[in-house]
C-alpha positions in Angstrom: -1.8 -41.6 30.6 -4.9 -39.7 29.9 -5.3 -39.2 25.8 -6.3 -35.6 25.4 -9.7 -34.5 25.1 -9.5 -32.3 22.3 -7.6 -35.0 20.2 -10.7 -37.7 21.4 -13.1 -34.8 19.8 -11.5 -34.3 16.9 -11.4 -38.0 16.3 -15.1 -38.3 16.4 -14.9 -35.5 14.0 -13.6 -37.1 11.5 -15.6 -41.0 11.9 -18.5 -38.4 10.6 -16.7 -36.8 8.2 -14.6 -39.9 6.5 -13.4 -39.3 2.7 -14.7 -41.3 0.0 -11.6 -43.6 0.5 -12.1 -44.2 4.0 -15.7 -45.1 3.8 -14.6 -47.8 1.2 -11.6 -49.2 3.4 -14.0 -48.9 6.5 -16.6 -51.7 4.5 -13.8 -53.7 4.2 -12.4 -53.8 8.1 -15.1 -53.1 10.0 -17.2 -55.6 11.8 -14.1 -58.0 12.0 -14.9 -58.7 8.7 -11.3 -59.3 7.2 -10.3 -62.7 9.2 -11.9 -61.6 12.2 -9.3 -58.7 13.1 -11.0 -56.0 14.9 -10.3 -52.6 13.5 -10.9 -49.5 15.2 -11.2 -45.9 12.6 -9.7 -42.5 13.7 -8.0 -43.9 16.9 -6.5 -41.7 18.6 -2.5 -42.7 19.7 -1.3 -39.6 21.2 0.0 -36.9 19.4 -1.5 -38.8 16.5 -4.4 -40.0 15.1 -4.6 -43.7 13.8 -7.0 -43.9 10.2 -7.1 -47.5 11.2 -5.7 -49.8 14.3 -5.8 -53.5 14.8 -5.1 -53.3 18.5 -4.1 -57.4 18.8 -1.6 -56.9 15.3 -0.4 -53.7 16.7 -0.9 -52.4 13.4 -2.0 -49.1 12.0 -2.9 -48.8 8.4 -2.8 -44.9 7.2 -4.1 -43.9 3.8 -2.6 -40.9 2.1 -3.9 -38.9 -0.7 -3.0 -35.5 -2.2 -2.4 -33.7 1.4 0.5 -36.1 1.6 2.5 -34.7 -1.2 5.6 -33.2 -0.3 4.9 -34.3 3.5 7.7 -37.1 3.0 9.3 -35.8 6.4 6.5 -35.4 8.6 5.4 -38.8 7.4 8.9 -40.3 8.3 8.7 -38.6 11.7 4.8 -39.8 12.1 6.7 -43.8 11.5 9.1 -43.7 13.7 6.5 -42.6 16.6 4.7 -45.4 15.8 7.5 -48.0 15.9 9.4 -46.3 19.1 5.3 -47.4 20.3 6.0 -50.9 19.3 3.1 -50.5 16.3 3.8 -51.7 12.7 2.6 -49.1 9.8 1.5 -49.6 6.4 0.6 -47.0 3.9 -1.8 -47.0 1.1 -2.2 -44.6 -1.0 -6.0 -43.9 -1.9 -6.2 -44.9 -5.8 -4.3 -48.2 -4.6 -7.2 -48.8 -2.5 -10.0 -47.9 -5.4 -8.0 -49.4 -8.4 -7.0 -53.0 -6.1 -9.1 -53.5 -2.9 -7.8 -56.9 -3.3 -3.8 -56.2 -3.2 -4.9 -53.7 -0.2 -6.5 -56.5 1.7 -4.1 -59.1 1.3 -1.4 -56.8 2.8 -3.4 -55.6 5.8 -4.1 -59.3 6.4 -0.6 -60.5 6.2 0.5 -57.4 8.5 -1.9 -58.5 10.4 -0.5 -62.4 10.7 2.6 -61.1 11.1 2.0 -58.5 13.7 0.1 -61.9 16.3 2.8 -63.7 15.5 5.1 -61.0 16.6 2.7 -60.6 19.9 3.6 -62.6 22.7 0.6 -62.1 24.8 -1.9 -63.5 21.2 0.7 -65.4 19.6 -1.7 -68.6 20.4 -4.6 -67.4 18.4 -2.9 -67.8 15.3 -4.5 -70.8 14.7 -7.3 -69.0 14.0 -6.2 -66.3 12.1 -3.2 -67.6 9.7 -1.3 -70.2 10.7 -2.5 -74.0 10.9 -1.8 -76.6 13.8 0.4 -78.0 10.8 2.8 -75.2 10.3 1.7 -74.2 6.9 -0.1 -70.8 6.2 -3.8 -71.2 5.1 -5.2 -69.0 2.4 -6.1 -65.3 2.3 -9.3 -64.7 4.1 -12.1 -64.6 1.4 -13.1 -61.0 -0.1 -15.8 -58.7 2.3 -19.4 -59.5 1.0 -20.4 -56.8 -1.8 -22.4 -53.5 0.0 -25.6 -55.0 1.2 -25.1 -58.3 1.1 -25.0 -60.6 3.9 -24.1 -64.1 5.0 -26.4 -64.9 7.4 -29.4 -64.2 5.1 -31.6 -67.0 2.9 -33.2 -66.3 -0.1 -35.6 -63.9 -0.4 
């Protein structure tokens, strides 16, 4: 199945046009940085459009801010497309991600855990991700790096 080329455009559309809250959850995810999930932004899953996918967690995290008033329905009707597609959803709503990047994180990286060990076909990476080789579950990954720091830098 061919996604549609129109919904692939307007995706791109919107990586270079992210709101404020989506360029602080994107410095959180991207570059594997949260336990070495990969996360893709504005993914498109036909008729939708993913804010954020973990393809190996089958997991979409969606944020939601004023537009989503009212919109209980269509929301409801956006999670059960999702789930009849075998994809887990979680939903943040954008002062939860500015007021506790912390809370955010945590869930996305237990969603994530849960969504390998849920996935039959990675179920055996979870060694590395969550799960030790003695059955108990390791610690939350450590925070992102502030903004323009990195690890693989010396001193100055």
């Amino acid at each position: 199945m061919h996604t549609d080329p129109r919904l692939i455009a307007f995706a791109r559309q919107m990586r270079h046009e992210p709101s404020p809250t989506e360029q602080l959850m994107w410095r959180l995810l991207r570059d594997r940085r949260l336990a070495g999930f990969r996360f893709r932004r504005q993914h498109p899953i036909p008729p939708y459009i993913a804010d954020y996918y973990c393809a190996v967690a089958r997991l979409v995290v969606e944020l939601d801010g004023e537009s989503h008033l009212g919109n209980g329905e269509s929301d409801r009707v956006r999670e059960a497309f999702f789930a009849s597609q075998g994809l887990r959803l979680i939903r943040f709503w954008n002062t939860h991600v500015f007021d506790d990047q912390d809370s955010a994180l945590e869930t996305v990286y237990r969603a994530c855990v849960a969504g390998v060990q849920e996935n039959p076909k990675v179920r055996h990476k979870i060694d590395g991700w969550g799960q030790s080789r003695s059955g108990h579950e390791d610690p939350s990954p450590p925070a992102p790096l502030p903004s323009g720091e990195r690890r693989d830098r010396g001193p100055p």
